[in-house]
C-alpha positions as CSV (number, residue, x, y, z in Angstrom):
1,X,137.1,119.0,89.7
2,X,135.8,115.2,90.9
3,X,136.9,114.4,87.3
4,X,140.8,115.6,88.0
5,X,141.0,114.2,91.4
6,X,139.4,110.7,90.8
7,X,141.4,109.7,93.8
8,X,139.7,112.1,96.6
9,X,136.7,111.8,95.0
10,X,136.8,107.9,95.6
11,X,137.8,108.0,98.7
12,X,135.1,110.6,99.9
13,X,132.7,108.2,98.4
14,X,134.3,105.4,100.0
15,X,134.0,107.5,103.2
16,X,130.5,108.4,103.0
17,X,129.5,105.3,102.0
18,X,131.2,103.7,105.0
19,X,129.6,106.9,107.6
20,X,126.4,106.0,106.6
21,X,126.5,102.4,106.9
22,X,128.1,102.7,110.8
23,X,124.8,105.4,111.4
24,X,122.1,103.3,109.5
25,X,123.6,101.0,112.5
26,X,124.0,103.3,115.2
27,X,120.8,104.9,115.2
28,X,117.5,103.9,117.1
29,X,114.8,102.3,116.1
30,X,110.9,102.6,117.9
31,X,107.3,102.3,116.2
32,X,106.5,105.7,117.0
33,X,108.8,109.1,117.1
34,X,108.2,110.8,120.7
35,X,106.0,113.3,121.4
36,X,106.1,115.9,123.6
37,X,102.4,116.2,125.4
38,X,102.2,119.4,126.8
39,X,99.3,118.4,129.2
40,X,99.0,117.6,132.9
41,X,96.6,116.3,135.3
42,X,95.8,117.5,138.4
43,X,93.8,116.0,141.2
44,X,92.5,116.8,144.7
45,X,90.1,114.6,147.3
46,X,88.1,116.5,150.1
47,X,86.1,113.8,152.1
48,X,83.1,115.3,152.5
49,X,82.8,117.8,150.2
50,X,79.9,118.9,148.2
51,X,80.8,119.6,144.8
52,X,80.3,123.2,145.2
53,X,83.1,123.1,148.1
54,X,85.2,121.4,145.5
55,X,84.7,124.1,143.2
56,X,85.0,127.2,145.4
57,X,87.3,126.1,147.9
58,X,89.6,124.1,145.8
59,X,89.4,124.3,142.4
60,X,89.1,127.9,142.5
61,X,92.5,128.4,144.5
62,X,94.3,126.0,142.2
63,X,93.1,127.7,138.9
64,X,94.3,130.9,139.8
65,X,97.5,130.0,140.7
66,X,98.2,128.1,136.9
67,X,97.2,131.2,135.5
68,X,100.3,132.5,136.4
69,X,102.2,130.3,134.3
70,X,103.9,131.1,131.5
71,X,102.7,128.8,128.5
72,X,99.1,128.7,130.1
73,X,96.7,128.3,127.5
74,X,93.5,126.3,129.6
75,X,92.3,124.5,132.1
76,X,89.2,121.8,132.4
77,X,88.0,121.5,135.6
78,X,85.7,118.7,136.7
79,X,84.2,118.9,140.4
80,X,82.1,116.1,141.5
81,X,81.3,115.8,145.7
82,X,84.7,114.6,147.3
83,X,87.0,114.9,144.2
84,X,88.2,117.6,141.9
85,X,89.6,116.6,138.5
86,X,91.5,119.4,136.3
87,X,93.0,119.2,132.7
88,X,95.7,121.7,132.8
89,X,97.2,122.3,128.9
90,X,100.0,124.6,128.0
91,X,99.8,126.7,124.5
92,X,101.2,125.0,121.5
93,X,103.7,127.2,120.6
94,X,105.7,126.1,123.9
95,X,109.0,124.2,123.1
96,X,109.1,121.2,124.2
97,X,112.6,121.9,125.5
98,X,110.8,123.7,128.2
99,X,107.9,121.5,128.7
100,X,109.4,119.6,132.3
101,X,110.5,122.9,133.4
102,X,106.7,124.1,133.1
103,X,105.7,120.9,134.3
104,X,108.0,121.5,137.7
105,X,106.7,125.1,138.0
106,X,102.5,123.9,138.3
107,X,104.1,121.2,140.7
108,X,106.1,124.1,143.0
109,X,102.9,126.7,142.8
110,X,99.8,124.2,143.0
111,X,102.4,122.8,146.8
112,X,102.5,125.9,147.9
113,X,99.4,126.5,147.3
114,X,98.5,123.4,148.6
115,X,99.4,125.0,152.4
116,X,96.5,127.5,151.7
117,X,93.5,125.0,151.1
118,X,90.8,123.9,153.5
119,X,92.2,121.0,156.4
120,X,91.5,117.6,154.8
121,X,92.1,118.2,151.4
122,X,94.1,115.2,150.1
123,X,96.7,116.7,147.5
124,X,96.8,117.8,144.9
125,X,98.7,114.6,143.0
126,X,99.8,115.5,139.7
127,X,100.6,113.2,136.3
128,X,102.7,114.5,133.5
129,X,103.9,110.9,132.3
130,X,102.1,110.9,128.8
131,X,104.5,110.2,126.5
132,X,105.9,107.2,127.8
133,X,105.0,104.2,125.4
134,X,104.7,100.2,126.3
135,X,107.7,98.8,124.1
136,X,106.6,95.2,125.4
137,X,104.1,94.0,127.9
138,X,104.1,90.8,129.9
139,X,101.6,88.8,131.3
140,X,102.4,87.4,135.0
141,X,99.3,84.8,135.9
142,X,99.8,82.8,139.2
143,X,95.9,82.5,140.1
144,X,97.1,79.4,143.2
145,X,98.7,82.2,144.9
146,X,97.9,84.9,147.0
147,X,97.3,88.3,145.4
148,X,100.8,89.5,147.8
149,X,103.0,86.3,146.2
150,X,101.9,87.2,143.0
151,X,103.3,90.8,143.3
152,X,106.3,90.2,145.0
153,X,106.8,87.7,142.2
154,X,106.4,90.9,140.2
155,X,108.5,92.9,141.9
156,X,111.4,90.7,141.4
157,X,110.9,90.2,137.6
158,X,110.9,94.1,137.2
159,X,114.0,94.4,139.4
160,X,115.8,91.8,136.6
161,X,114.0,93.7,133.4
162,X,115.3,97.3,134.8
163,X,118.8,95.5,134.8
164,X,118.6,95.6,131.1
165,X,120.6,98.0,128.9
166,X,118.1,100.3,127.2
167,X,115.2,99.7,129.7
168,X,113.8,102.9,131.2
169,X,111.1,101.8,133.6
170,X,108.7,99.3,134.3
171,X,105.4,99.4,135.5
172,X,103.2,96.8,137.1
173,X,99.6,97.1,136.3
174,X,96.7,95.1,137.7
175,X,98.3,95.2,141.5
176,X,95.2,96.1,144.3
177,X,95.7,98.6,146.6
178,X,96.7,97.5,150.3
179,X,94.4,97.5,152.9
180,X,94.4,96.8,156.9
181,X,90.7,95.3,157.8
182,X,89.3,95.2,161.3
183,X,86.5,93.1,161.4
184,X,83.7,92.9,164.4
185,X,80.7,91.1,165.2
186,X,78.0,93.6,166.0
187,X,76.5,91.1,168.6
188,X,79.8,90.6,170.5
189,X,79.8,94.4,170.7
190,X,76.1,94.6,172.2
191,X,77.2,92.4,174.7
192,X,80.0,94.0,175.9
193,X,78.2,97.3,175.5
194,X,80.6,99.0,172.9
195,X,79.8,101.3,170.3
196,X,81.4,101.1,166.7
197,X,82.3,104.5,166.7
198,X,84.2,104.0,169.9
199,X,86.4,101.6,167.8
200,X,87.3,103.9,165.3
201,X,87.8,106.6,167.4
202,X,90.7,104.9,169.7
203,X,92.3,104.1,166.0
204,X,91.7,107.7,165.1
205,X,93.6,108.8,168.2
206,X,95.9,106.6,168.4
207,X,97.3,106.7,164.6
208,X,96.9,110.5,164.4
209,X,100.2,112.6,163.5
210,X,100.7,115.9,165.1
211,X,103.4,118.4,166.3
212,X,104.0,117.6,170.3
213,X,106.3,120.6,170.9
214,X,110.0,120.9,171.2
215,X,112.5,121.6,174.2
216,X,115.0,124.7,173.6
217,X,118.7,123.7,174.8
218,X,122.0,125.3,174.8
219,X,123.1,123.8,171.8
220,X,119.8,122.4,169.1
221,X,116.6,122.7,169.4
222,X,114.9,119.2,170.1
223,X,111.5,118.5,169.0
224,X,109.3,116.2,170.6
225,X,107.6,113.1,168.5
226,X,104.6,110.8,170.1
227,X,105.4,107.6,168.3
228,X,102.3,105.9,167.9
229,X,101.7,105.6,164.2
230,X,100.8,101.9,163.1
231,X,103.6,100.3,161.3
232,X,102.4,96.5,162.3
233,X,99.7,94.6,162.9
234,X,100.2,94.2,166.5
235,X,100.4,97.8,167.0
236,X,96.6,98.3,165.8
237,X,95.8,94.4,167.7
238,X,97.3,96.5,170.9
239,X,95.5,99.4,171.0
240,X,93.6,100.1,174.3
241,X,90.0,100.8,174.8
242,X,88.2,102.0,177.5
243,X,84.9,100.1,178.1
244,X,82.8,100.6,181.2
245,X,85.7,100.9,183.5
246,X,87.7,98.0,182.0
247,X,90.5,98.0,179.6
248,X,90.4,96.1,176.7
249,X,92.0,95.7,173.4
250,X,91.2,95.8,170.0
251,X,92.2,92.5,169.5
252,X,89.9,91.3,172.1
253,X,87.0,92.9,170.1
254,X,88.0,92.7,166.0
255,X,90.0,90.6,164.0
256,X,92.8,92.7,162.4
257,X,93.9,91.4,158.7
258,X,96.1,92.5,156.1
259,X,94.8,92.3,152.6
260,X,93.7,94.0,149.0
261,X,90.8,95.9,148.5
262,X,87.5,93.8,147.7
263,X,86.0,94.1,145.4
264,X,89.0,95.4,143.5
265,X,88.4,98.6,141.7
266,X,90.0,97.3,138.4
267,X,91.1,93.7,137.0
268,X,93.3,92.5,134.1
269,X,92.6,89.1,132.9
270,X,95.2,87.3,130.6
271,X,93.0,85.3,127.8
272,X,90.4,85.1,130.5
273,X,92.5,84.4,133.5
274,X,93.6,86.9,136.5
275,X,96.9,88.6,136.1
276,X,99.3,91.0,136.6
277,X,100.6,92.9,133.6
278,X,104.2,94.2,133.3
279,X,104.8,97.0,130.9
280,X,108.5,97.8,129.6
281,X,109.1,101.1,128.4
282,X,112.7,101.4,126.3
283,X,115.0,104.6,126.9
284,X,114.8,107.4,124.2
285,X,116.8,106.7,120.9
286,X,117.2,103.3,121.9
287,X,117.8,100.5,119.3
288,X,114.8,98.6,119.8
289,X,115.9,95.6,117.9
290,X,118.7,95.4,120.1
291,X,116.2,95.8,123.5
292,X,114.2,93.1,121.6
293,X,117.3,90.8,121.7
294,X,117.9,91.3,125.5
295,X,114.6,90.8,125.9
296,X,114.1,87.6,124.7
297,X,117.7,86.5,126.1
298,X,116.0,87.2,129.7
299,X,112.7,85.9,129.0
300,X,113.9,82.5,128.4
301,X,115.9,82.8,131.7
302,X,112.3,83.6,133.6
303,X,110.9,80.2,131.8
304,X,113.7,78.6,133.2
305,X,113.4,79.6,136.3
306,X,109.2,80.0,136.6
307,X,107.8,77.6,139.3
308,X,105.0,75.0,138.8
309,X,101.7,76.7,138.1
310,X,103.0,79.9,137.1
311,X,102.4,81.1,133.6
312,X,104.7,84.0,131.8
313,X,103.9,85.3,128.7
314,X,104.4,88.6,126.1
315,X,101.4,89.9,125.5
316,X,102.5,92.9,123.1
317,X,105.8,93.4,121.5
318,X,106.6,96.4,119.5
319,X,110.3,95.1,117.6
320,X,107.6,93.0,115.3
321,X,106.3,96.2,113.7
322,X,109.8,97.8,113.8
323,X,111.3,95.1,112.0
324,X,108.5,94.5,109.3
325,X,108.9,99.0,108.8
326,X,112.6,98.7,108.6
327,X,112.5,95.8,106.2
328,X,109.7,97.4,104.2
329,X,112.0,100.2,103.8
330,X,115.2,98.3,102.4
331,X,113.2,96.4,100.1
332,X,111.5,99.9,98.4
333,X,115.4,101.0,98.8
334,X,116.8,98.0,96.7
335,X,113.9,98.0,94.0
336,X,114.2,101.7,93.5
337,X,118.3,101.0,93.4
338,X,117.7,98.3,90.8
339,X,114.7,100.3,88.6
340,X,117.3,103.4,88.5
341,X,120.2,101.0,87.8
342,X,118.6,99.2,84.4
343,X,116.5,102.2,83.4
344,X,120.0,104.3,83.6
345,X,122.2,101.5,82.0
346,X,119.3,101.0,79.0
347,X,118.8,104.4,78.4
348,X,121.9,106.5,78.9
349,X,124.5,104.1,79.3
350,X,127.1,102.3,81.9
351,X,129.1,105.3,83.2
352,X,126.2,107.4,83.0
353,X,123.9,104.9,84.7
354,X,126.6,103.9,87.0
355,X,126.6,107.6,88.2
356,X,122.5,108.0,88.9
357,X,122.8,104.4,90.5
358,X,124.9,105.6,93.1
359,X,123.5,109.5,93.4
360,X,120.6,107.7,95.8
361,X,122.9,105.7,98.6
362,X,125.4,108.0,98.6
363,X,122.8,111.1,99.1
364,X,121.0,108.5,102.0
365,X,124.5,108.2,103.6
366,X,124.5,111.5,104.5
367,X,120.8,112.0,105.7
368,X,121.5,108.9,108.1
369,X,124.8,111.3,109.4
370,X,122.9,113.9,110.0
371,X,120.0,111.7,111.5
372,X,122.6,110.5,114.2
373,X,124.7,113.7,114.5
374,X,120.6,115.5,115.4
375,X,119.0,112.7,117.5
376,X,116.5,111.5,115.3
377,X,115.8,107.3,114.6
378,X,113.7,105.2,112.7
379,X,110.0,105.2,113.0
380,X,107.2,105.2,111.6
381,X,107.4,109.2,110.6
382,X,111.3,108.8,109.5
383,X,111.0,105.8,107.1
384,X,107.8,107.6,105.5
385,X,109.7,110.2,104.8
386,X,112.7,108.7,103.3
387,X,110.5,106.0,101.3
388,X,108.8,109.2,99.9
389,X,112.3,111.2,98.6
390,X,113.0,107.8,96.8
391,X,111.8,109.2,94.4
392,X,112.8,112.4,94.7
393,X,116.6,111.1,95.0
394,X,116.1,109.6,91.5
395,X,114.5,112.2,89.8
396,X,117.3,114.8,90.7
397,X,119.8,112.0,90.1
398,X,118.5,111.8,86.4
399,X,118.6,115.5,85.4
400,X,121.6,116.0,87.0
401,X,122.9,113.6,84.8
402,X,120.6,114.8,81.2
403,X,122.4,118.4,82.1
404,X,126.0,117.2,82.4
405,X,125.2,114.8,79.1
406,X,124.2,117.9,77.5
């Protein structure tokens, strides 16, 4: 039949040929395929707590509650005096279509739940983000500047990476957590005859958050709201104490400071120097040889606009390994092409050669139109595969052509 129609059989060559060249394009290229982790953590803080509390008071409740779940296969549960860790993983055989669905189910039972535990637990926080991979990370090292400069400085580069076709997120790792200190002198308070504890309580009362009632009316119901939650430094500088029949306040006692934690309870150091790290994660089915273009394009607009003392580098970029995987691939493509080509033309002939010679693109075409047309892209996994039915493509090629010969 493709020998009576020579012209519909060229042209659906010519067309397939043409498909897969505009999806070899089209479809996304990453180091690694995505994986679906069907794990989530779950954490809880109880200041004060024994580990036994933890356990029977916390853990317990939570546990029981993810047994419910559909999917539930285990859970690890580590309880240590003030903090309960759990490991919460969901059986294999779940799809990983319905993996976020499970994921928002724990989140919806363990907050409800959450009503039920003992006042003063803290939580629980939950972290399902496992799967997301670093396409490129940057290196942000400012050390003359204040630890706040440095991530505002931050802030603003992320704001300019998220602008970037094919960027999901970015995170900034390396920033210390915010603190409000209120320092004293133990002496000046022995002379004015104040307690420490009489210093944290006024903050105490002062800062607490509760329900102050509401006032029915004809039309809606108003509720009440003491505002006296610190949002400022001079709110907590201003806050009254009672000493000995006088009135003071706190800023007539303590220093009040913003600042980061000290000692920090993690560092990042660039080739030995302090930093701040930005991670770039790319969107799913992305062409990462394409992100790595824009990426580069706005780096060198950063440079350009970086002031004096302040150092920007890429610490880890994954198009390197893309590109050498791709590249690996079309060169076993074109010596395979070229091995088939001569063995074919030597042994069997032109038109016969000719045929096995383009048996292998023409069967590749269509695996990269049904790549696109499913979702999948180049990695690691893909390109294994493919460079392994090389062969494959030529062997059937071959006695395709030894049965029609004979």
């Amino acid at each position: 039949l493709a020998v009576k129609h020579r012209a519909v059989t060229l042209f659906l060559i010519i067309a397939i040929l043409a498909a897969g060249v505009f999806s070899f394009g089209k479809l996304g290229r990453a180091e690694d395929p995505l994986f679906t982790v069907k794990v989530m953590t779950i954490t809880a803080a109880w200041p004060g707590a024994t580990a036994q509390e933890m356990q029977e008071q916390v853990a317990d409740r939570l546990e029981k509650r993810l047994q419910e779940l559909d999917y539930y296969d285990r859970v690890e549960t580590i309880a240590q005096p003030g903090f309960v860790s759990m490991r919460m993983t969901y059986k294999e055989s779940t799809r990983p279509s319905e993996v976020q669905e499970l994921f928002y189910q724990t989140r919806k039972k363990l907050s409800d739940e959450a009503a039920r535990l003992p006042s003063g637990v803290i939580g629980p926080f939950f972290n399902d983000e496992y799967s997301d991979v670093y396409f490129a990370l940057y290196a942000l090292e400012a050390e003359h500047l204040p630890h706040r400069q440095q991530v505002q400085m931050a802030e603003d580069l992320r704001q300019g990476f998220l602008n970037l076709p094919g960027v999901k997120k970015v995170n900034i790792l390396g920033e210390q957590a915010q603190r409000i200190f209120v320092e004293f002198s133990y002496e000046r308070l022995a002379t004015l005859g104040i307690k420490p504890d009489q210093i944290f309580a006024a903050l105490a009362a002062q800062n607490a958050v509760a329900p102050s009632g509401f006032v029915e009316t004809a039309g809606a119901r108003a509720y009440i709201r003491i505002d006296g939650a610190f949002d400022s430094l001079a709110l907590i500088e201003n806050v009254p104490l009672q000493v000995n029949g006088r009135l003071l306040r706190i800023a007539d006692v303590a220093s009040v400071s913003r600042g980061y934690e000290d000692p920090p309870s993690y560092r990042i150091r660039h080739q030995g120097d302090p930093a701040l790290m930005l991670g770039v994660i790319m969107e799913k089915h992305w062409n990462g040889l394409d992100l790595d273009k824009s990426l580069k394009a706005h780096e060198a607009k950063i440079q350009a606009d970086l002031p004096l003392g302040v150092n920007f580098a890429k610490v880890s970029d994954q198009a390197k390994n893309i590109s050498l995987a791709v590249n690996e691939f079309m060169l076993k493509f074109f010596v395979a092409l070229a091995v088939v080509m001569v063995i074919s033309l030597l042994a069997l002939g032109f038109r016969v050669g000719l045929v096995v010679a383009a048996a292998v693109p023409l069967t590749l075409s269509v695996v990269f139109v049904i790549m696109l047309l499913t979702g999948r892209e180049f990695d690691r996994i893909t390109l294994g595969a493919l460079i392994i039915s090389l062969g494959l493509l030529v062997d059937d090629a071959i006695i395709a052509i030894e049965m029609m010969v004979v």
